[in-house]
C-alpha positions as CSV (number, residue, x, y, z in Angstrom):
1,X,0.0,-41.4,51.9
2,X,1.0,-40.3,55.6
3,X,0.4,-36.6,56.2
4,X,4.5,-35.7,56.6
5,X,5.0,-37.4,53.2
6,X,2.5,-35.9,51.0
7,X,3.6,-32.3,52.6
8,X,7.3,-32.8,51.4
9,X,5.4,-34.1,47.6
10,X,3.9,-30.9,47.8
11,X,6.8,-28.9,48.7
12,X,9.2,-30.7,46.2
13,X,6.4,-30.2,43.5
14,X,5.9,-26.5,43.9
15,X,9.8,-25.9,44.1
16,X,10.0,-27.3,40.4
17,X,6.8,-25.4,39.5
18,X,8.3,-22.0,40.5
19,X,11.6,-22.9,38.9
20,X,10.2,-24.0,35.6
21,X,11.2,-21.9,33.2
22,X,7.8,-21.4,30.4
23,X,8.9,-21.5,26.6
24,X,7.6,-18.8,24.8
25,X,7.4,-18.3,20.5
26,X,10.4,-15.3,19.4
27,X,9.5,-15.3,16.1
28,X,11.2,-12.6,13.9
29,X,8.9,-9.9,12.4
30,X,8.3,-10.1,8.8
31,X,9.4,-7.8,6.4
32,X,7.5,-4.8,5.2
33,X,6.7,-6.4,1.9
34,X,7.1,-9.9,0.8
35,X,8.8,-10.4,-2.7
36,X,7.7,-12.1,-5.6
37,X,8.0,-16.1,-6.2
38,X,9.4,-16.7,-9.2
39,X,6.3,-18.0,-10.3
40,X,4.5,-14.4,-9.7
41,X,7.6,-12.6,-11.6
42,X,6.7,-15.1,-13.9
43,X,3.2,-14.1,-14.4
44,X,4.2,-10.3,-14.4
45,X,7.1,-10.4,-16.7
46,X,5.0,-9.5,-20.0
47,X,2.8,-6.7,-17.9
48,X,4.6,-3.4,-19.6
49,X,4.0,-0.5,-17.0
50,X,5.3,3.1,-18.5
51,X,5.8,4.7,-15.1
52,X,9.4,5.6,-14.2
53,X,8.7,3.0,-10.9
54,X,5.7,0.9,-9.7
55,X,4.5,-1.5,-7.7
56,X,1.5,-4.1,-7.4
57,X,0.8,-5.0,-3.6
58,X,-1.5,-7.1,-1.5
59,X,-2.5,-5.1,1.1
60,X,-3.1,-7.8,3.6
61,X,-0.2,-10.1,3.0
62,X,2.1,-7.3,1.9
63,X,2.9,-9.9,-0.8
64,X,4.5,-7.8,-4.0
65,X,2.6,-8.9,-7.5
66,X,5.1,-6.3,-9.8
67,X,7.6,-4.2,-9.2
68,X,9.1,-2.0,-11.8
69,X,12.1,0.1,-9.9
70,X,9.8,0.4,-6.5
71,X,13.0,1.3,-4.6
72,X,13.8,4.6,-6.6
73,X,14.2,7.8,-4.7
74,X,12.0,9.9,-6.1
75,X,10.2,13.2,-5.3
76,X,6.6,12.1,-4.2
77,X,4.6,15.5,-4.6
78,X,1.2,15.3,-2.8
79,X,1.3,12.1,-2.0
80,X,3.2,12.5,0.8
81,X,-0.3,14.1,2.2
82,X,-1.4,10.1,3.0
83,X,1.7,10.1,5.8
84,X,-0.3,13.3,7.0
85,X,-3.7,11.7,6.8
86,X,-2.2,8.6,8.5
87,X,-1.0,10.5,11.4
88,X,-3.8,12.3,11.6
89,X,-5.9,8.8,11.9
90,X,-3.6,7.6,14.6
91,X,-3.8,10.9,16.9
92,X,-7.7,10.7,16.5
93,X,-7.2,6.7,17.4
94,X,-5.3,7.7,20.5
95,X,-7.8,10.1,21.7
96,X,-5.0,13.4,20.7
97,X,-6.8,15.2,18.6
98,X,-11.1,14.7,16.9
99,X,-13.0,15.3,13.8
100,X,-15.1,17.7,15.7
101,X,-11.5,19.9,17.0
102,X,-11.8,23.6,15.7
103,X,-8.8,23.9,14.0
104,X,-7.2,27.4,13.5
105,X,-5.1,28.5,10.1
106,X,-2.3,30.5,10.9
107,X,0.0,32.6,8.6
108,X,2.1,30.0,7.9
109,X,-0.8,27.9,6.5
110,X,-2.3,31.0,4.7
111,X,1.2,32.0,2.8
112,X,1.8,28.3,1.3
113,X,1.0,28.4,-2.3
114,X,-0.7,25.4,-4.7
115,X,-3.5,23.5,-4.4
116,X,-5.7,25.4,-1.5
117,X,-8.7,25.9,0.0
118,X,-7.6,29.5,0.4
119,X,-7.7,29.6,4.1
120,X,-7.6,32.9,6.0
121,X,-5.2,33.6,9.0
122,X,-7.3,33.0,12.6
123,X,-9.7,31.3,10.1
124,X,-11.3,28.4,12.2
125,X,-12.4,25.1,10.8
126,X,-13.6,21.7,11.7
127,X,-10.7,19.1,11.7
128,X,-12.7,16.6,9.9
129,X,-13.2,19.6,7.1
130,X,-9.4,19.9,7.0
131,X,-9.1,16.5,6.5
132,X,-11.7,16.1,3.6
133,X,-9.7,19.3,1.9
134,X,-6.4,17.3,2.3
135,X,-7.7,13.9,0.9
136,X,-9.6,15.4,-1.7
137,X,-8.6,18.9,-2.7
138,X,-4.9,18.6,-1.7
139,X,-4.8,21.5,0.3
140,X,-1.9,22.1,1.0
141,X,-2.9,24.6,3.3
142,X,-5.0,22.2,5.2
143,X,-2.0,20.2,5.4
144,X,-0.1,22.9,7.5
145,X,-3.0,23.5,9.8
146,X,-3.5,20.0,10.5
147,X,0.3,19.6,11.3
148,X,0.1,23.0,13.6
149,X,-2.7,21.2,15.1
150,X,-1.3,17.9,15.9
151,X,2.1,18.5,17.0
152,X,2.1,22.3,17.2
153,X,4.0,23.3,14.4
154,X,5.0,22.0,11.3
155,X,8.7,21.0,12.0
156,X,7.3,19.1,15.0
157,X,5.1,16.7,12.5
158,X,7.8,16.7,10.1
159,X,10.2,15.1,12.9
160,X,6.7,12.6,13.7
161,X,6.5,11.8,9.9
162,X,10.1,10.1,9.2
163,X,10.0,9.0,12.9
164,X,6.7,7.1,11.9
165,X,8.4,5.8,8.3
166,X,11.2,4.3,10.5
167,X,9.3,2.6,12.3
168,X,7.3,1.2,9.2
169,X,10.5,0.7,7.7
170,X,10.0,3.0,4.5
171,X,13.9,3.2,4.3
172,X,13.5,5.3,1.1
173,X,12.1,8.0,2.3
174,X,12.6,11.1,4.2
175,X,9.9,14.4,4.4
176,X,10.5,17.8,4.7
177,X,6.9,19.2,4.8
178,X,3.8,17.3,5.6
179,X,2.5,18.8,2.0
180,X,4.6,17.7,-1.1
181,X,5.9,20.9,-2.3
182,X,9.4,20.1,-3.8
183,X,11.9,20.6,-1.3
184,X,15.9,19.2,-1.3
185,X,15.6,15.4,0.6
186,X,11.7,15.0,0.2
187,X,11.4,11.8,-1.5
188,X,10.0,8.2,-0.8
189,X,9.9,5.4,-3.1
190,X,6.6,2.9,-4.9
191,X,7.5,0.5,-2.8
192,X,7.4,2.6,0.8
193,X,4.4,4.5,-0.6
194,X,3.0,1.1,-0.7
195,X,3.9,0.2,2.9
196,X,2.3,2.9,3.8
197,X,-1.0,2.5,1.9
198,X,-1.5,-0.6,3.6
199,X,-1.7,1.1,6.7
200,X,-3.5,3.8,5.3
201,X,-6.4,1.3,4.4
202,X,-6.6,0.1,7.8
203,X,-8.8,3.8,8.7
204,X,-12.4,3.2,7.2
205,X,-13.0,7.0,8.3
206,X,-9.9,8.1,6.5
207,X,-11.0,5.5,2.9
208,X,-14.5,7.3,3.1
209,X,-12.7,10.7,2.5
210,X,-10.2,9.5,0.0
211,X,-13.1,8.1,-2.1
212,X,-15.9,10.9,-1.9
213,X,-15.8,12.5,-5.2
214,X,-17.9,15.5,-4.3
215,X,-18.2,17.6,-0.9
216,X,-19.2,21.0,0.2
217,X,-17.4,22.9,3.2
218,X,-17.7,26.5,4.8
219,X,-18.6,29.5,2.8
220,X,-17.0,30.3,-0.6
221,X,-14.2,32.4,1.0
222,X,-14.0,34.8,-2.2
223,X,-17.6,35.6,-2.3
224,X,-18.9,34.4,1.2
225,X,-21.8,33.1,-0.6
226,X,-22.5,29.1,-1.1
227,X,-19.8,26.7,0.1
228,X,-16.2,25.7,-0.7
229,X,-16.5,22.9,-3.3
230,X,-14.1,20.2,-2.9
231,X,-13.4,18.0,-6.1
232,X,-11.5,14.9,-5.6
233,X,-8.1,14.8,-7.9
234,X,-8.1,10.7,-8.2
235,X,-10.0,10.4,-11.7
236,X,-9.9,6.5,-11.0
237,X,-12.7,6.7,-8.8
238,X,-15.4,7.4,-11.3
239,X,-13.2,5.5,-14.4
240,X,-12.8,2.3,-12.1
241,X,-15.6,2.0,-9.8
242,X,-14.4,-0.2,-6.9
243,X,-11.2,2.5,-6.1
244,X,-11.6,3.9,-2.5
245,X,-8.2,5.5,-2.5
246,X,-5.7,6.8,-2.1
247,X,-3.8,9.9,-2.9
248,X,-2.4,11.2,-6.6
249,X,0.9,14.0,-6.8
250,X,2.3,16.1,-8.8
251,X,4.9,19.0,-9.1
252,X,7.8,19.5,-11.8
253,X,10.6,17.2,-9.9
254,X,7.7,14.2,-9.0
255,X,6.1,14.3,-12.9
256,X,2.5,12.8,-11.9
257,X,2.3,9.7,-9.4
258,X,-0.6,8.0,-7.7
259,X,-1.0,6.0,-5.1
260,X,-4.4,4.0,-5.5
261,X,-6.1,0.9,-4.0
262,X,-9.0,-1.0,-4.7
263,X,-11.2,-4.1,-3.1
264,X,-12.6,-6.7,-4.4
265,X,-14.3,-9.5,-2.8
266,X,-11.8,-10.6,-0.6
267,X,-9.0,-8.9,-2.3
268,X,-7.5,-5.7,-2.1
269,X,-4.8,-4.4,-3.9
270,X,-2.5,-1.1,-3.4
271,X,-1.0,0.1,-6.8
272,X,1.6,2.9,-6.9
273,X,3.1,4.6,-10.0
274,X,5.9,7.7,-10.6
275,X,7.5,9.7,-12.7
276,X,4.5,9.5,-15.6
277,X,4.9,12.8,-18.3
278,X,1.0,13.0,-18.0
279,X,-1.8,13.3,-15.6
280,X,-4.3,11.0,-17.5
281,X,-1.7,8.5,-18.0
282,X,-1.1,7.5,-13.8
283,X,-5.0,6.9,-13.6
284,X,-4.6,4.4,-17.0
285,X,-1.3,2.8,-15.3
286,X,-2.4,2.4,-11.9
287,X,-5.9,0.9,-13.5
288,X,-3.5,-1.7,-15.5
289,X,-1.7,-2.6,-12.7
290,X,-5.3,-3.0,-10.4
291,X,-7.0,-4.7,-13.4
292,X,-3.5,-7.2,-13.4
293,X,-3.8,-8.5,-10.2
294,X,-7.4,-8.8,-10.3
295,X,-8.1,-11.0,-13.2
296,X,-4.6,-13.2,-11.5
297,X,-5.2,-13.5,-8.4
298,X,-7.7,-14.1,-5.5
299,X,-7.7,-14.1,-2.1
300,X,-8.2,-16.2,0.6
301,X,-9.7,-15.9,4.1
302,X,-7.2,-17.5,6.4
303,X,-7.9,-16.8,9.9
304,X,-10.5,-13.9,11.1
305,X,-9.9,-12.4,14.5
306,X,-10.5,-13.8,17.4
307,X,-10.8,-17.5,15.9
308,X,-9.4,-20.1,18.1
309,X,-6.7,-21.7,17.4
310,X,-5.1,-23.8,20.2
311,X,-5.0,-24.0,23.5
312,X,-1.9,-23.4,26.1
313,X,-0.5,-24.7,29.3
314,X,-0.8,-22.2,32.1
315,X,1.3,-22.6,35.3
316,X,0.3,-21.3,38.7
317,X,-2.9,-20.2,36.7
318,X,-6.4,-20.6,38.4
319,X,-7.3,-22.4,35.2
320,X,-4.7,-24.5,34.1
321,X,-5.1,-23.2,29.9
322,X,-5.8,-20.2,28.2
323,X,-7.0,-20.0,24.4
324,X,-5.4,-18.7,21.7
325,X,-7.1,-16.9,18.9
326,X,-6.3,-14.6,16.2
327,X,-5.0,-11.1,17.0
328,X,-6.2,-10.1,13.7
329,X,-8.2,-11.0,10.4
330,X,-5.8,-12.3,7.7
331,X,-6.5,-13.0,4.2
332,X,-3.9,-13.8,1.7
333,X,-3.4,-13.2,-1.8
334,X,-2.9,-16.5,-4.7
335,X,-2.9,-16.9,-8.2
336,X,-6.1,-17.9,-9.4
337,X,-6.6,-21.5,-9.4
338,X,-4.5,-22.4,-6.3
339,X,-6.7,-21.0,-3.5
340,X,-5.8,-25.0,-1.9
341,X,-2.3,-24.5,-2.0
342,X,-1.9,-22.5,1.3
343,X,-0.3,-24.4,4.4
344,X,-1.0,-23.1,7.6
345,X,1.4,-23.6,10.8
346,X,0.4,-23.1,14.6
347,X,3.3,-21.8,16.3
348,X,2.2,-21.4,20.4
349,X,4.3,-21.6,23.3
350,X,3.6,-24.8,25.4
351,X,3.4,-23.4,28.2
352,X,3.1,-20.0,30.4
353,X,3.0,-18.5,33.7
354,X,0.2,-16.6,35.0
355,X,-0.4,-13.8,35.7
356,X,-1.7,-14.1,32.0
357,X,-3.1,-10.7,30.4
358,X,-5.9,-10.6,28.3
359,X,-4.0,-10.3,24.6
360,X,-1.0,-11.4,25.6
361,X,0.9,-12.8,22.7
362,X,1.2,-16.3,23.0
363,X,2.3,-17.2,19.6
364,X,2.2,-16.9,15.8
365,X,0.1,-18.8,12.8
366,X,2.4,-18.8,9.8
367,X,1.0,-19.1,6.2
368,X,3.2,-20.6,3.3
369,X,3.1,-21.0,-0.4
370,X,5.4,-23.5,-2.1
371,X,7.8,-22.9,0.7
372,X,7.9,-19.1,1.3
373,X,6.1,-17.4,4.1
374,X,2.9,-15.5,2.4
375,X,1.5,-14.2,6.1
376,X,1.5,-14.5,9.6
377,X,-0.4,-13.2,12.5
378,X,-0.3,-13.2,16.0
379,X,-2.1,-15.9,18.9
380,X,-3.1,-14.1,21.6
381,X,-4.6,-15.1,24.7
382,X,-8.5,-14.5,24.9
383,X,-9.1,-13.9,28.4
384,X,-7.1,-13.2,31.2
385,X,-5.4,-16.0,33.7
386,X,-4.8,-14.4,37.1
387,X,-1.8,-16.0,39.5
388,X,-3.2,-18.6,41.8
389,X,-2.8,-18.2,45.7
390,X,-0.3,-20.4,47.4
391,X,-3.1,-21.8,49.8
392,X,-5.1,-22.4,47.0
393,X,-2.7,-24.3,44.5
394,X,-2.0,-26.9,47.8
395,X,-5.7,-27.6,47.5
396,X,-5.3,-27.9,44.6
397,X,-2.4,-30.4,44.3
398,X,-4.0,-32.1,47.5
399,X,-6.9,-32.8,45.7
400,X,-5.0,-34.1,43.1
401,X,-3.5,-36.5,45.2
402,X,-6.5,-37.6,46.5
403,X,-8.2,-38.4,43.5
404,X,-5.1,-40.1,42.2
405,X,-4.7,-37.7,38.9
């Protein structure tokens, strides 16, 4: 090919190269929680729950195994402590705030009556303490403290609580206080307490304090002698062993509620239940609903993280593809018995354009069950694609030519 020739090739080549347009994946997020098949209401329609609302959750699929009433407004009590917990995880996971913070009580934490841990104004204690007195003990104290020592005071944290249940899309709930004392418009619903549960369970840190049963902290602060022994309230985790979590509640308004969650195998479940007359009887609810899903359903490995799963076009790249692997594990709950019936779909964009950023989304795996979406999670690219020179992509194309690809 004469010189002039394969220059105007190259010229007319890269023209369409810059002015191709790559096709990326939009898919829509998935809701929250993903309802019921009518073969699952099926299976659940002779379960008989006695809580006012309750739900039955997969806490990797979000996929819903009962609901009773889960979107009822009702006064939550100290459950609302796991949103505290949860932001608490996330400022630690953002490098805010650290287990080993001294935290000081002030008045306002030292006036706040229920459950306590009796803390002293200018008292100073470990955050990770705090936290341990808030999973287990309730403190409600603790609970202001924490708040004062995130966001620097409590109508600050407040204002970060229902922002963060926004963005989760609890749209049945709305806090006042980051403790659960009955206040006008502090509710959420079973079915937001389970959205949040399921991020809740992502924290190992923050499962290891909801499930200790036993712990000692500072000094007894009545007698100065000995240490402060924290109890945990969730009576499931020595009736059921297997429960790691989460949080139980109760005032007059709430009656008793619990929100607890349990894994097994591959499987973990998140069980919430309201409005029960009795303390005993949550623990016995929230064990039928756990025991339910168990002996119904199983789950499933689908993809763990960084699997490949495809490979895709990269344009003006200085390699030509990029891989794409799983963002995150994903394993999916089905009934017992139809582990096989899961259809998986690869949904990646054919092509990009570098520069390509090391977990850039690229696309989406979709997992289905007799025709309704069960999971997803995201393809991401595994390593980084930097933009090629000019210079170098006309060797490149040159040697193309030459070699007659």
């Amino acid at each position: 090919m004469p010189f002039r020739a394969l220059t105007r090739w190259v010229a007319a080549f890269l023209a369409a190269l810059l002015l191709w347009p790559g096709t990326a994946v939009a898919a829509p997020e998935t809701p929250p929680l993903v309802q019921p098949t009518a073969a699952m209401a099926t299976v659940a329609a002779n379960l008989e729950v006695k809580a006012a609302s309750a739900v039955l959750v997969d806490a990797a699929s979000g996929q819903v195994l009962f609901d009773k009433d889960s979107h009822e407004r009702r006064a939550i009590a100290s459950m609302t402590k796991l949103m505290t917990l949860f932001l608490a995880f996330e400022a630690i996971e953002a490098g805010k705030v650290s287990l080993q913070d001294k935290v000081t009580a002030s008045m306002n934490a030292y006036r706040l009556g229920g459950a306590q841990i009796w803390l002293a104004p200018g008292e100073v204690m470990p955050f990770e303490d705090m936290l341990r007195a808030i999973a287990m003990q309730s403190a409600n104290d603790a609970s202001v403290a924490v708040a004062e020592h995130i966001a620097g005071s409590v109508e600050n944290f407040v204002a970060l609580m229902n922002q963060r249940a926004m963005e989760l899309g609890m749209v049945d709930t709305h806090y006042q206080n980051p403790h659960g004392l009955d206040e006008p418009d502090h509710y959420s619903s079973a079915y937001d307490m389970a959205i949040l549960g399921r991020q809740a369970v992502r924290y190992p840190k923050l499962l290891e304090f909801t499930k200790t049963w036993q712990y000692h902290i500072r000094p007894d602060p009545v007698t100065g002698k000995g240490k402060t022994w924290l109890v945990n309230t969730n009576r499931l985790l020595v009736s059921m062993p297997g429960v790691d979590g989460l949080k139980t509640g109760f005032t007059d308004q709430s009656q008793y509620c619990l929100t607890a969650t349990m894994k097994r195998d591959n499987l973990r479940l998140i069980a919430v239940v309201m409005g029960l007359p009795e303390g005993q009887k949550r623990f016995e609810e929230a064990g039928k609903l756990l025991n339910f899903g168990f002996a119904n359903y199983a789950g499933v490995p689908v993809v763990r993280a960084a699997d490949k799963v495809g490979l895709v076009e990269v344009q003006r790249g200085l390699t030509d593809t990029v891989e794409a692997v799983a963002e995150t594990d994903l394993s999916l709950t089905v009934p017992k018995g139809k582990e096989g019936a899961l259809k998986r779909e690869v949904q990646l964009s054919k092509r990009v354009v570098a520069p390509v950023l090391r977990g850039a989304r690229l696309g989406v795996l979709v997992v289905t069950r007799d025709g309704q979406e069960v999971g997803r999670v995201n393809l991401v690219a595994a390593t980084a694609v930097k933009r090629i020179s000019y210079f170098r992509l006309i060797g490149r194309l040159m040697g193309r030519v030459i070699r007659g690809d």
